[in-house]
C-alpha positions as CSV (number, residue, x, y, z in Angstrom):
1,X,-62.0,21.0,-26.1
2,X,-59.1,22.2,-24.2
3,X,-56.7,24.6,-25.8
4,X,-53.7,23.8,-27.7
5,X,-50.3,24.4,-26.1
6,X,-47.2,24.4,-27.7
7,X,-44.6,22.3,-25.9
8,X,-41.1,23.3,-25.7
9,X,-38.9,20.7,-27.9
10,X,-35.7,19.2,-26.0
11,X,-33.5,21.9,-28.5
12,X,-35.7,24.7,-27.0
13,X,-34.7,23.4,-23.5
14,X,-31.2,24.7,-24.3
15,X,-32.2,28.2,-25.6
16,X,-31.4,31.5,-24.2
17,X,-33.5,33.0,-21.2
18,X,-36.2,35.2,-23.3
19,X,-35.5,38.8,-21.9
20,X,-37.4,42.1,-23.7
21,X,-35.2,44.9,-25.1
22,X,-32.8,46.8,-23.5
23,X,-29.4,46.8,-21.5
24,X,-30.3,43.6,-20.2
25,X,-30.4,41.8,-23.2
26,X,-27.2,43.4,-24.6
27,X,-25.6,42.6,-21.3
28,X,-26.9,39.1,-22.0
29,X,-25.8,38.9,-25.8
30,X,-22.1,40.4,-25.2
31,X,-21.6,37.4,-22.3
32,X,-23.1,35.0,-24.8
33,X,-20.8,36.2,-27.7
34,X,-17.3,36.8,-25.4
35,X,-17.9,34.3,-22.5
36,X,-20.0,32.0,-22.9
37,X,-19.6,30.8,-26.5
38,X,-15.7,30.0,-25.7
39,X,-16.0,28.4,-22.7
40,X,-18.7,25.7,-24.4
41,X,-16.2,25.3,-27.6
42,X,-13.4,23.8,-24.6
43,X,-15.5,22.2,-22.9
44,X,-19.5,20.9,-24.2
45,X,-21.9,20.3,-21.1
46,X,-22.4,16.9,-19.7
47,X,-25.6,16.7,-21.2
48,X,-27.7,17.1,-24.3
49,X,-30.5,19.1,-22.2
50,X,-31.1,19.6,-18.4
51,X,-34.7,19.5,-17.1
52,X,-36.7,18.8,-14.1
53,X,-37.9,15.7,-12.6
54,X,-40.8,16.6,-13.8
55,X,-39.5,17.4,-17.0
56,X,-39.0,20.9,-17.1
57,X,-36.5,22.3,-19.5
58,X,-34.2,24.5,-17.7
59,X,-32.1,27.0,-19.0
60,X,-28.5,27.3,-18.7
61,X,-28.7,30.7,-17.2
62,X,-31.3,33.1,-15.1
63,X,-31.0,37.1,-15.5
64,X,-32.9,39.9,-14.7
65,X,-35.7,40.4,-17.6
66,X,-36.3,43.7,-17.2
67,X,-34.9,46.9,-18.9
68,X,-32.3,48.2,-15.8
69,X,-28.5,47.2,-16.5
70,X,-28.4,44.0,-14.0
71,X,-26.3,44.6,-11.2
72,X,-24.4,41.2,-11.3
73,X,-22.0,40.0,-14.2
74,X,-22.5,37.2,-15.2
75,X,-21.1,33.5,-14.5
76,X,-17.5,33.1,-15.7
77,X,-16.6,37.0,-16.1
78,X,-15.4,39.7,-13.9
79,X,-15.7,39.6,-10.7
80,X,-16.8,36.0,-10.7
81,X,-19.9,36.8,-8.1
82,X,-21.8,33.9,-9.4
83,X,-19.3,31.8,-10.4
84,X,-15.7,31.2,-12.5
85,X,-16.9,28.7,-14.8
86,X,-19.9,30.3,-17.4
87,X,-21.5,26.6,-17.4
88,X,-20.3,25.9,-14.4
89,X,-21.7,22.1,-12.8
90,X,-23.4,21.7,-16.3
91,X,-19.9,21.6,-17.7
92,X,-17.8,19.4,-15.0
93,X,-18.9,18.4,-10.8
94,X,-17.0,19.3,-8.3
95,X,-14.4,16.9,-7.2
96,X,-15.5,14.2,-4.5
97,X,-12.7,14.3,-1.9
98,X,-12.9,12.5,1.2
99,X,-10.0,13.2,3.6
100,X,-8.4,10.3,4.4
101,X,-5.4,8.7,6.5
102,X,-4.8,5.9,9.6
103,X,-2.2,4.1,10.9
104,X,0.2,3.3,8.3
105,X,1.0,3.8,4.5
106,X,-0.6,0.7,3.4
107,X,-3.6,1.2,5.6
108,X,-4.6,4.6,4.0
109,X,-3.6,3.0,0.6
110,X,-6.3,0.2,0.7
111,X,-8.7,3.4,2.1
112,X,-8.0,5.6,-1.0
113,X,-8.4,2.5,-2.9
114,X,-11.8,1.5,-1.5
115,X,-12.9,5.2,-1.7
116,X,-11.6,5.0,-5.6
117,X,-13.5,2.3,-6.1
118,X,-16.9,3.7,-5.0
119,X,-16.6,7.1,-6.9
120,X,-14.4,9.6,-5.4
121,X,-12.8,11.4,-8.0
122,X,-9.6,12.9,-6.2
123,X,-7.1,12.1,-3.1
124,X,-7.4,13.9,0.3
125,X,-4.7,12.8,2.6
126,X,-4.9,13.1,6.6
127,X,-1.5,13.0,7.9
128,X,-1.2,12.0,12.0
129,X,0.2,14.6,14.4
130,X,3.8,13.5,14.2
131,X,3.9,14.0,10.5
132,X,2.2,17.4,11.1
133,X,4.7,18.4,13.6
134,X,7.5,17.6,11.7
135,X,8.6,13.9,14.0
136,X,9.6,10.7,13.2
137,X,7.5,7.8,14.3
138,X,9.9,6.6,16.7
139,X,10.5,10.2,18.3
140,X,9.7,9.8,22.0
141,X,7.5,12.6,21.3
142,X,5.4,10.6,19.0
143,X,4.6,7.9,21.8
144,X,0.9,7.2,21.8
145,X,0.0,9.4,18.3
146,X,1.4,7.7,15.1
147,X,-1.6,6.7,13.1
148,X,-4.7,8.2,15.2
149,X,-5.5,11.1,13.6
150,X,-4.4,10.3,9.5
151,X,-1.4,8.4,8.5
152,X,2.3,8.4,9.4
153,X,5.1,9.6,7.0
154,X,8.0,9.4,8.3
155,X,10.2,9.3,5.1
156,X,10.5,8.6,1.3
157,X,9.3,5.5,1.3
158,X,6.7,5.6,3.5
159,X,5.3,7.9,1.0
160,X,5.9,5.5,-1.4
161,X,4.1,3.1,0.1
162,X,1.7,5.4,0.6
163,X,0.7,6.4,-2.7
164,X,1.7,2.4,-4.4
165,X,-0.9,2.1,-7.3
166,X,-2.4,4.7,-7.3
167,X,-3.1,6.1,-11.0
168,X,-1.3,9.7,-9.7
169,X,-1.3,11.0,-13.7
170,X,-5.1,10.6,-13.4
171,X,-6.1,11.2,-9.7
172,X,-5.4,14.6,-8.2
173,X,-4.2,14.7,-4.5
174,X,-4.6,17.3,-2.0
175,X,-2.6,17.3,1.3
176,X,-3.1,18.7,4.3
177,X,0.2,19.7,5.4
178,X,1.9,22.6,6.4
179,X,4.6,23.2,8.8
180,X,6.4,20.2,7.2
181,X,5.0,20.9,3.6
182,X,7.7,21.5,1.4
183,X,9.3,18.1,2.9
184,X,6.4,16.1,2.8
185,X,5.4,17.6,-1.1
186,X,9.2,16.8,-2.0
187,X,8.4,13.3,-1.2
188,X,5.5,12.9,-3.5
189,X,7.4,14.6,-6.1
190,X,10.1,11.9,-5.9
191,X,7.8,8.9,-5.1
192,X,5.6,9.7,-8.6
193,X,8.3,9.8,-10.5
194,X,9.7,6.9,-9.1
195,X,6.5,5.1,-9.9
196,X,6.8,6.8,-13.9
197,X,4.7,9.5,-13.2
198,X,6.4,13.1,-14.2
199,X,6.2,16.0,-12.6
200,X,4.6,18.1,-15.1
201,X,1.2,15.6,-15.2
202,X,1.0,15.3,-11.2
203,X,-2.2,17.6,-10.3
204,X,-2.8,18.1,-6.7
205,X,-2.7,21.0,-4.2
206,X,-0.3,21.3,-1.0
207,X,-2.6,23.3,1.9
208,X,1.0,24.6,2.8
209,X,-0.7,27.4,4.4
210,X,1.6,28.5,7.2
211,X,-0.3,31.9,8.2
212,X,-3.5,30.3,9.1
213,X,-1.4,27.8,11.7
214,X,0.0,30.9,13.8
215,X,-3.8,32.2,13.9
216,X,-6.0,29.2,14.7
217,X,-4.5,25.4,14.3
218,X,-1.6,26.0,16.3
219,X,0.8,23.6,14.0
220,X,3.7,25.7,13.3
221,X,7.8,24.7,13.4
222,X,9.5,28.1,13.1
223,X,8.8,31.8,13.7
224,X,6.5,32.8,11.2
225,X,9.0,35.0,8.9
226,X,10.9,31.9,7.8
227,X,8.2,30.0,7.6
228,X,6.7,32.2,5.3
229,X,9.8,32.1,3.2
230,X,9.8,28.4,2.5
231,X,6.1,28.7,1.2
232,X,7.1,31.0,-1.1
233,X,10.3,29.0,-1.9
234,X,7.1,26.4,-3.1
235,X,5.4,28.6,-5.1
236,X,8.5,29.7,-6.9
237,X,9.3,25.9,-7.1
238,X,6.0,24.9,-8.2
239,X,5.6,27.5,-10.9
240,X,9.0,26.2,-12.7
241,X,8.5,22.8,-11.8
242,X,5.1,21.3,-11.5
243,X,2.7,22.8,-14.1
244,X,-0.7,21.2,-12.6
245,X,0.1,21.7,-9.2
246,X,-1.3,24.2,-6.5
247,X,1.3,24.9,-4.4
248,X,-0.7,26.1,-1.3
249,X,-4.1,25.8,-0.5
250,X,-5.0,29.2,1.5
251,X,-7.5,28.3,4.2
252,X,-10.1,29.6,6.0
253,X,-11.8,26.1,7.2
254,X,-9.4,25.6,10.3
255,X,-9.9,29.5,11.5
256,X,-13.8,28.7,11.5
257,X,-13.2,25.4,13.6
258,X,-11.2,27.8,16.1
259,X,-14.5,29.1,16.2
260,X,-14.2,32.4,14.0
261,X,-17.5,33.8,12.7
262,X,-18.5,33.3,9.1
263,X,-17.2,37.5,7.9
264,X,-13.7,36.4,10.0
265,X,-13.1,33.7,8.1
266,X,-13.9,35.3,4.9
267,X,-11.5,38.4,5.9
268,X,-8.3,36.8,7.5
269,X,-8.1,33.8,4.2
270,X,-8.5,36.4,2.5
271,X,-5.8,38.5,4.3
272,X,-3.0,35.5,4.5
273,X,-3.6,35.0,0.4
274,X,-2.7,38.8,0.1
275,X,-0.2,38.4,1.7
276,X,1.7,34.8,-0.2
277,X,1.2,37.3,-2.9
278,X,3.2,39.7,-2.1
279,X,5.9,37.7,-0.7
280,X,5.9,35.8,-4.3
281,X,5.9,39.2,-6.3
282,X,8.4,40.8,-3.9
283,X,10.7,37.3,-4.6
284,X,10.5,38.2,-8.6
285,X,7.7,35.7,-9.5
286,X,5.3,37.3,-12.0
287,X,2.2,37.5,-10.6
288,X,0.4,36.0,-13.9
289,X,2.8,33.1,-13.6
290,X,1.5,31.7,-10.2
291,X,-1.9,33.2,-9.7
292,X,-3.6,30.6,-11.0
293,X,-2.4,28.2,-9.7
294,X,-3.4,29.3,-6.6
295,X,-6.5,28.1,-4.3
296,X,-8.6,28.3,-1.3
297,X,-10.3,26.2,1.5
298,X,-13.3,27.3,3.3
299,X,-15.5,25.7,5.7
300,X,-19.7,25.2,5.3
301,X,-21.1,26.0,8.5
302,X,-24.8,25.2,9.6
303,X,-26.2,29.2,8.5
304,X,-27.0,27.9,4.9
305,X,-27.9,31.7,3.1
306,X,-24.8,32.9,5.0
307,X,-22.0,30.1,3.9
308,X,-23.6,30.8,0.3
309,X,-23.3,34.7,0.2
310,X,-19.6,34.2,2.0
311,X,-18.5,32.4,-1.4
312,X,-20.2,34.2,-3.7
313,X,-18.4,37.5,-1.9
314,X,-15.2,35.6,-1.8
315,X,-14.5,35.1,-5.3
316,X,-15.8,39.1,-5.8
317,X,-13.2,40.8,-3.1
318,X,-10.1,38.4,-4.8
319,X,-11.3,39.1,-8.1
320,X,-10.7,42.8,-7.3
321,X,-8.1,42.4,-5.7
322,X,-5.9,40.4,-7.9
323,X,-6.6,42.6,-11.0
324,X,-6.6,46.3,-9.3
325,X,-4.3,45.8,-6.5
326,X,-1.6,43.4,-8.3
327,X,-2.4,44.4,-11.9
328,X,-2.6,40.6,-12.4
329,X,-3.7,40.4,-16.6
330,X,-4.6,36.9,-16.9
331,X,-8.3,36.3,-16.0
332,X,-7.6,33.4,-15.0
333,X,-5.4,34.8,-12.3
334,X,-8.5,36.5,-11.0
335,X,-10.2,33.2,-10.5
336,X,-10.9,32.0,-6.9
337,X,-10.8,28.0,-7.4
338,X,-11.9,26.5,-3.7
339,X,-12.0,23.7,-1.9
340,X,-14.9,23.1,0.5
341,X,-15.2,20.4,3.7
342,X,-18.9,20.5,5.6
343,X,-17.8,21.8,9.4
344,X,-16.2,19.4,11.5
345,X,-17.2,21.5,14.9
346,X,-20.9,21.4,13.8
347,X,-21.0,17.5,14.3
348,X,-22.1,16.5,17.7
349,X,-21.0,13.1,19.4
350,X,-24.8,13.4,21.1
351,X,-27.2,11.4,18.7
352,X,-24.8,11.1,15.9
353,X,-27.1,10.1,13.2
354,X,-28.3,13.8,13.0
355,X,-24.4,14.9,11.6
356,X,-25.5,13.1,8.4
357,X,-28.6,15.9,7.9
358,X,-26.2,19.1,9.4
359,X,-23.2,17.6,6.5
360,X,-25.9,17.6,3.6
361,X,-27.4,21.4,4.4
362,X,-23.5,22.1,4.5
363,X,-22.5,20.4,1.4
364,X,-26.0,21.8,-0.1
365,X,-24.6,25.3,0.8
366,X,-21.0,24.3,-0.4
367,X,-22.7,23.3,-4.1
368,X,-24.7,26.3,-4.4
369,X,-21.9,28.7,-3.7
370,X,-20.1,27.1,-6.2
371,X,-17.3,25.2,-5.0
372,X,-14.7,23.0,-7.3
373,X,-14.5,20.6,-4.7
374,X,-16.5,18.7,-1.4
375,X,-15.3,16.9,1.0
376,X,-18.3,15.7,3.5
377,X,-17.6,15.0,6.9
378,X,-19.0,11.4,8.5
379,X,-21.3,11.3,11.0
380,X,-19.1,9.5,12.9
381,X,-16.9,13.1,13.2
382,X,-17.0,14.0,16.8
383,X,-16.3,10.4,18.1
384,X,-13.6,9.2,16.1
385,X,-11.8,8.5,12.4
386,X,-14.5,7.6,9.6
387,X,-15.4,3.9,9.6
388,X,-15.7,2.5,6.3
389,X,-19.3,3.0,6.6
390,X,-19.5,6.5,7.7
391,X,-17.4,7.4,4.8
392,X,-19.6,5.5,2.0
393,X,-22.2,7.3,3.5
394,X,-20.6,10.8,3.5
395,X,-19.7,10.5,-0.6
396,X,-23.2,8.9,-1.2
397,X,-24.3,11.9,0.2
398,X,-22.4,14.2,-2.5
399,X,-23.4,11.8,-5.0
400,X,-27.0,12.5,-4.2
401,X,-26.8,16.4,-4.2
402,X,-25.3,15.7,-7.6
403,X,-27.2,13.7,-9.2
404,X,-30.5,13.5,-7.9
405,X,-31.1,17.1,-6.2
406,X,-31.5,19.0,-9.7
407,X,-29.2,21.5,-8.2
408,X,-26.7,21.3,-11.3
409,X,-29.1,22.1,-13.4
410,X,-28.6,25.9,-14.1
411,X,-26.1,28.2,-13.3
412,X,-25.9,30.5,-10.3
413,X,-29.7,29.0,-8.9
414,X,-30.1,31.7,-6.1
415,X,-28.7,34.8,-7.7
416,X,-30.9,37.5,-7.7
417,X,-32.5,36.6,-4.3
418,X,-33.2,39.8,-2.4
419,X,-32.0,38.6,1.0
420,X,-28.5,36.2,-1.1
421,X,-27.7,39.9,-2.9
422,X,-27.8,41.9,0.2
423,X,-25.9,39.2,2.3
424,X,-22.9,39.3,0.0
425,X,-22.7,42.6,-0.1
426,X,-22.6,42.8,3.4
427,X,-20.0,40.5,3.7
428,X,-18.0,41.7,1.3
429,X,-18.2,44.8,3.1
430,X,-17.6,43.9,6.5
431,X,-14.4,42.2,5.2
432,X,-13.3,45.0,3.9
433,X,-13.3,46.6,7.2
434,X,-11.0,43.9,8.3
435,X,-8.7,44.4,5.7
436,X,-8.4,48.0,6.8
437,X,-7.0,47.0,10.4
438,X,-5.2,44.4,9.0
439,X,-3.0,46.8,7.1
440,X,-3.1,49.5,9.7
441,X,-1.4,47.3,12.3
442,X,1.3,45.9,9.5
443,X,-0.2,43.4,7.9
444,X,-0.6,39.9,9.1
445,X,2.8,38.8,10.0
446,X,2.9,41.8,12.6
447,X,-0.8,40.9,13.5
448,X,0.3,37.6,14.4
449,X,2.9,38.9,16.7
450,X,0.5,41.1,18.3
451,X,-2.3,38.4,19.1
452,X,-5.2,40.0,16.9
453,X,-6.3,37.1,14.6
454,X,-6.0,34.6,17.9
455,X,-8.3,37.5,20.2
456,X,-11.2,38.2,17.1
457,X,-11.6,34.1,17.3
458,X,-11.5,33.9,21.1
459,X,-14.3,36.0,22.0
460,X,-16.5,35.0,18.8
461,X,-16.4,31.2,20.0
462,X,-16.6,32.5,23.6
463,X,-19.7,34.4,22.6
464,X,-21.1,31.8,20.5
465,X,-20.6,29.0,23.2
466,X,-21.9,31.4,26.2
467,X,-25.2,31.3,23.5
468,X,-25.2,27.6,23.3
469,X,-25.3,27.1,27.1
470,X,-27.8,29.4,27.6
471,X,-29.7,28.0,25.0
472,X,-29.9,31.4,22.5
473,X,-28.2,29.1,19.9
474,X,-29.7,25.8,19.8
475,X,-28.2,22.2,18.9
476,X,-30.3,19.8,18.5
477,X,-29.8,16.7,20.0
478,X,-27.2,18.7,22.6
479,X,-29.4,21.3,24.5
480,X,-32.7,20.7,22.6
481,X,-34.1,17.3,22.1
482,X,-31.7,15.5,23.6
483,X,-31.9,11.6,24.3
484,X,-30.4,9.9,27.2
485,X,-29.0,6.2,25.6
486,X,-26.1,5.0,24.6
487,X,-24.6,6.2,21.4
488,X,-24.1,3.3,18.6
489,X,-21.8,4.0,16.2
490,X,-19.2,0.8,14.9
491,X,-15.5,2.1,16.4
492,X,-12.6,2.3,14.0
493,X,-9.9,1.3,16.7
494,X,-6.2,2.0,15.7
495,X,-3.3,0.0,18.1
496,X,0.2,0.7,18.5
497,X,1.0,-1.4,15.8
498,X,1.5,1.5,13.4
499,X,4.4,3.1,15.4
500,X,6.3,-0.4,16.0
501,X,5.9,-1.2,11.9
502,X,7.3,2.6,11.1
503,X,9.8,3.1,13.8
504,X,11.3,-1.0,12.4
505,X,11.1,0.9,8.7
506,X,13.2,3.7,10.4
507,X,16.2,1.7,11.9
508,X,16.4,0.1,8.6
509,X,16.5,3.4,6.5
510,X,18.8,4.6,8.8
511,X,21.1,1.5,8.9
512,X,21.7,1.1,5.4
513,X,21.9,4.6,4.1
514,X,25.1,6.6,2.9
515,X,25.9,8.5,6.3
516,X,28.7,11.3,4.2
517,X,25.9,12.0,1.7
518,X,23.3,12.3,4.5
519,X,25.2,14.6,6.6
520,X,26.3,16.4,3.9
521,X,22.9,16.8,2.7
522,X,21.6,18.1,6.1
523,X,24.4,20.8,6.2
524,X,23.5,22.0,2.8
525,X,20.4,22.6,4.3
526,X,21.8,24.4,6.9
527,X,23.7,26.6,4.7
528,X,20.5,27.7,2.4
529,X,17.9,28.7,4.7
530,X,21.0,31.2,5.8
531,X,20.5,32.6,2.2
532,X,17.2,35.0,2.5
533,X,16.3,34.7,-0.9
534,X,17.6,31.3,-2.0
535,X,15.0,28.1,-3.1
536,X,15.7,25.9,-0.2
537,X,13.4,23.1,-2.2
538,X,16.5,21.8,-4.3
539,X,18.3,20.7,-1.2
540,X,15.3,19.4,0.9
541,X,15.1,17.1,-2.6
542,X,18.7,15.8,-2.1
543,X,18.2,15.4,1.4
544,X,15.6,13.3,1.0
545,X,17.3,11.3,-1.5
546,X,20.3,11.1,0.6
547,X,17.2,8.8,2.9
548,X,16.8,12.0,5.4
549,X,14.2,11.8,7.5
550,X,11.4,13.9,7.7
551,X,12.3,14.8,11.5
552,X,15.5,15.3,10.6
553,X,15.1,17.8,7.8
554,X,12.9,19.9,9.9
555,X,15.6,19.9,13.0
556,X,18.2,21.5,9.9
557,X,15.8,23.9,9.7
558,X,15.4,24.9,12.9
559,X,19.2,24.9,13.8
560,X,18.9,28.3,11.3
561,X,15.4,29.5,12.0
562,X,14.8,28.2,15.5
563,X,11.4,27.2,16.7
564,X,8.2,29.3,17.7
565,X,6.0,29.6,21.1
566,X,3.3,32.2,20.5
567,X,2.4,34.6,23.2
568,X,-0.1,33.7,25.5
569,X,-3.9,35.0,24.7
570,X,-6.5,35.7,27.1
């Protein structure tokens, strides 16, 4: 007869991690009592008990079960290594965000729909390269590029338009915009609570992250001193204005496209979010007032253990330095909350099919690091916008990690690991060492000027593509494996008829708006950004109700700050 067992009831599935005497359990008991305890009061887990497929009971939590004082705090407490939440993914997912935009405002609309419809849980809005430079649709300059690459806004109705029944008080947004940002964020303001919606229950996040333009995407407006001051007019905005809403986004994802390593992208987000902080504190913003509030963007590359340890070192170096360099006193203000997108520059246009295995490793890596939010790219990336398949595909594949993977199971899965611990450390140390020449050479305003940021990501994507075409570094499908027949992928195909339907819209703004309240409105532009440290937001507001365009708002601006072309790098 075999001998009895005792099996563990579904209760005892949700029982604390059995650990012997000792620091250890102390540790464990103080985190329970202080951290944990709280945070499950707020907020109860999704479920009544997590388990295996197999049927496992799995605990909220893995420690150390030895006697030695571990190492690592613990989830939800200082500094936040293994995660800001204490139940983290057993308490809430991440949000689902797929970035979105096309052609015109009621194009993207039926997109955020569709994507609504099959389970994304927040907005992520593309804007075309007019919008990003800060041109109206019907701007010579925009000939050939309204609509291609996200969606045309060229005023306050088009965002209107834009955003037409959507459920904004329950649907967070986030918008990739910068140059133009406080304009383009003015316009949501205004088009939500023209559709009822006030601005205290409008969540979202503005990337509005200027810095990170002058250093890798290149899609700047105006010398980056006053462009630094309207993000921290935004901030100062936002914290009096809009309680829910982030009011940049600081972002790393774009300096890894440009080809930075992994420890350069950690360093120089790190570095520009330094450095909004200062400029808010040194405006007379209290730190604890719009610290929280603010967030991050990183990318997921291919090396899976590094993208993980880059996170997890992340949310350690801000922690430390929001509490021991700005005496922030909130813990919240300690918090780094981030945004994550699976990296754009892995996806190959050779055997396309293969993006959808490099986006789940990313998104995989993304999860376990413990982002708040995904957005997956479609395997369709490297060839053109998302088709409507691509997409469904690239959120089913989320929607698989969460709810079929097991991942979300427990807390912090790979802390502990040997190899994870070391990696973050090492990170966190080699970013430190950035920080150090950062604030040598005058911080990152004056390493901007200088070219520093632009040379460290020129020679790491010149060395890392010098590896690819020797073959050190191999892509499959590109120099290994590789197939000679035609790709198949269905083409998303966007005509001209975008910039003929918004440049029509335009005439008509323009035709049947105030013209003394629209002029004056630009010239009180004009005459605040001469004011160092007034808010310019109020009057980009009234300029925009006075039916101001986008493009010309931004040429106010740049009749006072002028425009920017950065040195030439080689």
């Amino acid at each position: 007869m075999a001998a009895s067992r005792t099996v563990p009831s579904r209760a005892n599935a949700r029982a604390r991690p059995r650990t012997r005497g000792g620091p250890v359990a102390e540790a464990r008991k103080r985190w329970e009592a202080e951290v944990e305890a709280p945070a499950l009061a707020r907020s109860p887990e999704r479920k009544d008990h997590f388990e295996t497929l197999g049927g496992i009971p799995v605990d909220r939590l893995y420690a150390p079960r030895g006697g030695a004082e571990p190492e690592l705090a613990y989830p939800g407490q200082f500094p936040f290594t293994r995660g800001i939440h204490p139940t983290m993914y057993r308490g809430r997912l991440w949000s689902m965000r797929m970035f979105s935009g096309f052609g015109t405002p009621e194009d993207t609309n039926a997109r955020f729909r569709y994507l609504l419809q099959h389970g994304e849980s927040g907005l992520s809005i593309a804007f075309d390269d007019p919008t990003l430079y800060g041109i109206d649709a019907d701007d010579p300059e925009a000939l050939g590029e309204v609509g291609k690459c996200g969606v045309n806004v060229s005023s306050l109705p088009d965002m209107a338009r834009l955003l037409a029944g959507i459920p904004l008080e329950r649907v967070t947004t986030s918008m990739t915009i910068n140059g133009p940002a406080n304009i383009v964020w003015g316009m949501y303001l205004q088009a939500a609570e023209a559709g009822g919606t006030r601005r205290s229950d409008l969540g979202g996040t503005t990337q509005n992250d200027i810095l990170k333009e002058y250093i890798a995407q290149k899609e700047f407006l105006y010398p980056p001193k006053p462009a630094l001051r309207l993000v921290t007019d935004t901030i100062e905005f936002a914290t009096k204005e809009t309680a829910r809403w982030n009011p940049v986004s600081i972002s790393g994802y774009h300096i890894r496209e440009a080809g930075s390593t992994a420890v350069q992208e950690l360093a120089f987000t790190l570095a520009d979010g330094i450095t909004y902080v200062e400029e808010a504190i040194r405006r007379g913003v209290p730190v604890d007032e719009f610290a929280p509030r603010l967030s991050f963007f990183f990318n997921s590359h291919n090396d899976f253990f590094e993208e993980i340890a880059k996170f997890r070192a992340a949310r350690r170096l801000w922690a430390e330095t929001m509490r021991d360099r700005f005496q922030a006193k909130k813990p919240r203000s300690w918090w780094m909350r981030f945004h994550t997108q699976t990296a754009g520059c892995s996806c190959t246009a050779q055997q396309p099919e293969l993006n959808i295995v490099r986006t789940t490793v990313q998104a995989l890596a993304g999860v376990l690091g413990g982002t708040q939010s995904l957005h997956t790219n479609s395997y369709d990336e490297a060839i053109q916008l998302p088709s409507e398949d691509a997409v469904r595909i690239a959120l089913r594949t989320q929607q698989i990690i969460a709810h079929e993977s097991g991942v979300t199971e427990t807390v912090d899965p790979f802390g502990g690991s040997y190899y994870l611990e070391w990696l973050t450390d090492r990170m966190a140390e080699e970013a430190r060492r950035y920080f150090e020449r950062i604030e040598a050479m005058g911080g990152v305003v004056a390493g901007i000027e200088r070219g520093f940021f632009q040379r460290e990501i020129q020679e790491a994507s010149f060395r890392y593509q010098r590896e690819v075409e020797s073959g050190v570094q191999k892509v499959v499908g590109v120099n290994v494996y590789a197939l000679d027949t035609p790709v198949k992928v269905p083409r998303l195909k966007i005509s001209e008829d975008a910039r003929r339907h918004q440049s029509t819209r335009l005439r008509t703004l323009r035709s049947n708006r105030n013209r003394r309240r629209h002029a004056d409105a630009l010239a009180a532009i004009g005459k605040v950004a001469e004011q160092e440290d007034a808010n310019t937001m109020p009057a980009v507001m009234d300029a925009l109700r006075a039916k101001a365009t986008l493009g010309e708002i931004v040429r106010a601006f740049q009749g006072v700050f002028g425009s920017y072309r950065e040195r030439s790098m080689y």
